[in-house]
Structures are given as structure tokens and as C-alpha cells.
N, C-alpha and C positions, 0 to 999 in steps of 0.2 A: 527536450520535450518528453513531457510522460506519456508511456506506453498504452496501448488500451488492451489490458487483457484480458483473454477468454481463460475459461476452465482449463483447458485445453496448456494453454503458453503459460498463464501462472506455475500449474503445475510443471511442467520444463523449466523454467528458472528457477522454483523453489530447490526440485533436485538439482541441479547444476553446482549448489552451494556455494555458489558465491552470493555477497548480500544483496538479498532482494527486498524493497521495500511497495508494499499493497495496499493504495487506498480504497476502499471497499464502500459502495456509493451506491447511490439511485436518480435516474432525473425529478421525482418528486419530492425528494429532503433538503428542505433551502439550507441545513449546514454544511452537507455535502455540496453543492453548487458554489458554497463560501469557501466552505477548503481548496475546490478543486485549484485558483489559482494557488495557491501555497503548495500543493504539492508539484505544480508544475515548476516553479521557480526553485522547489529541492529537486528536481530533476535535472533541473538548467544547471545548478549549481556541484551539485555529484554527478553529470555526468561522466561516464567511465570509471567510477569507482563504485557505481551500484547499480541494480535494474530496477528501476521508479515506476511505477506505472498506474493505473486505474482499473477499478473490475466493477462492470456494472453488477451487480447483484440481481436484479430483473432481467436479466438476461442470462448469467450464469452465476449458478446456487451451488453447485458442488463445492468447490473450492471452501464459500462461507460456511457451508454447512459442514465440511470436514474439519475446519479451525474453528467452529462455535463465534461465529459471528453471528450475535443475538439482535447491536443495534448497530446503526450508519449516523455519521462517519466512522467508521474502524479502520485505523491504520496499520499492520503488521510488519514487522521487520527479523526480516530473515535471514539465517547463515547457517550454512552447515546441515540446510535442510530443514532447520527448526525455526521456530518460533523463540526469538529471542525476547522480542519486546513488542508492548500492546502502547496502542494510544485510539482512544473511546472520545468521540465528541469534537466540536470544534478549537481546534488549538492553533498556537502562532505556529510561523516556521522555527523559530529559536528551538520549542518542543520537540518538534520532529529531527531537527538538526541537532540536539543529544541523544536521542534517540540511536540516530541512525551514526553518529562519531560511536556509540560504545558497540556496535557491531564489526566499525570498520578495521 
């Protein structure tokens, strides 16, 4: 199951450097509400090999606004602290899951 993160937890995982991946959302964008299953099923899927999780953006803006997260859905994927790899827009899980294999 994917995480729901605050400002707060994102940033702990991102330092933690191990890979973390961020879907970055709102309740009012219908492609975000289409992604959400997909990123839940790459959580089901990587768990224990990465921290998957969700950030409302109307609720906590630090985070996006430190990585320039301009629109939603925005995916981020993260290791070592950094920002490895973007994914902008509604995409399959196939997407994500290369994504998230050339981090691991």
C-alpha cells in the first residue's frame, strides 16, 4: 500500500537515501485520481525495495515547491537523496516500473 505523505515524512525518506518514489497529486485533478491506482499496485509490487507513497499537494507544498513541481500528476524518484527521474502526466505502470528498476 502507498504511503500518504506529509512535507514532513517525504522529506525523511528522501534523506534516508534509499529509493523513494512520490506521487505528487491533488483531489481535484481526474488524472491524478487515474494514477492513484497505479501507483498503488507499484507499491504492492516494490514493496520493501522502495518507499512508494502519495503527497497531497493542497495540503503540503514545501516539498513541490522545493523539486519544482509545476504540474500533477508528477511522479519523482529518488536515491541518494536526489532526484533521479521525473515522470509528468498520466502514464501506465510499465512507465513507472522503468523508472523506478533504473534506480533500484
Amino acid at each position: 500500500m502507498a504511503l500518504q505523505f506529509t512535507d514532513a515524512s517525504a522529506k525523511e525518506a528522501i534523506e534516508s537515501g534509499k529509493p523513494v518514489v512520490i506521487d505528487f497529486w491533488a483531489t481535484w485533478c481526474g488524472p491524478c485520481i487515474k494514477l492513484g491506482p497505479v501507483v498503488e499496485e507499484l507499491a504492492e509490487k516494490y514493496d520493501g525495495q522502495a518507499t512508494i507513497g502519495k503527497l497531497n499537494i493542497d495540503e503540503n507544498d514545501e516539498i513541490a515547491s522545493a523539486y519544482r513541481v509545476r504540474n500533477i500528476p508528477t511522479v519523482l524518484f529518488f536515491k541518494d537523496g536526489e532526484v533521479k527521474e521525473r515522470s509528468v502526466g498520466l502514464v501506465k505502470l510499465s512507465d513507472l516500473e522503468d523508472k523506478l528498476k533504473s534506480i533500484l
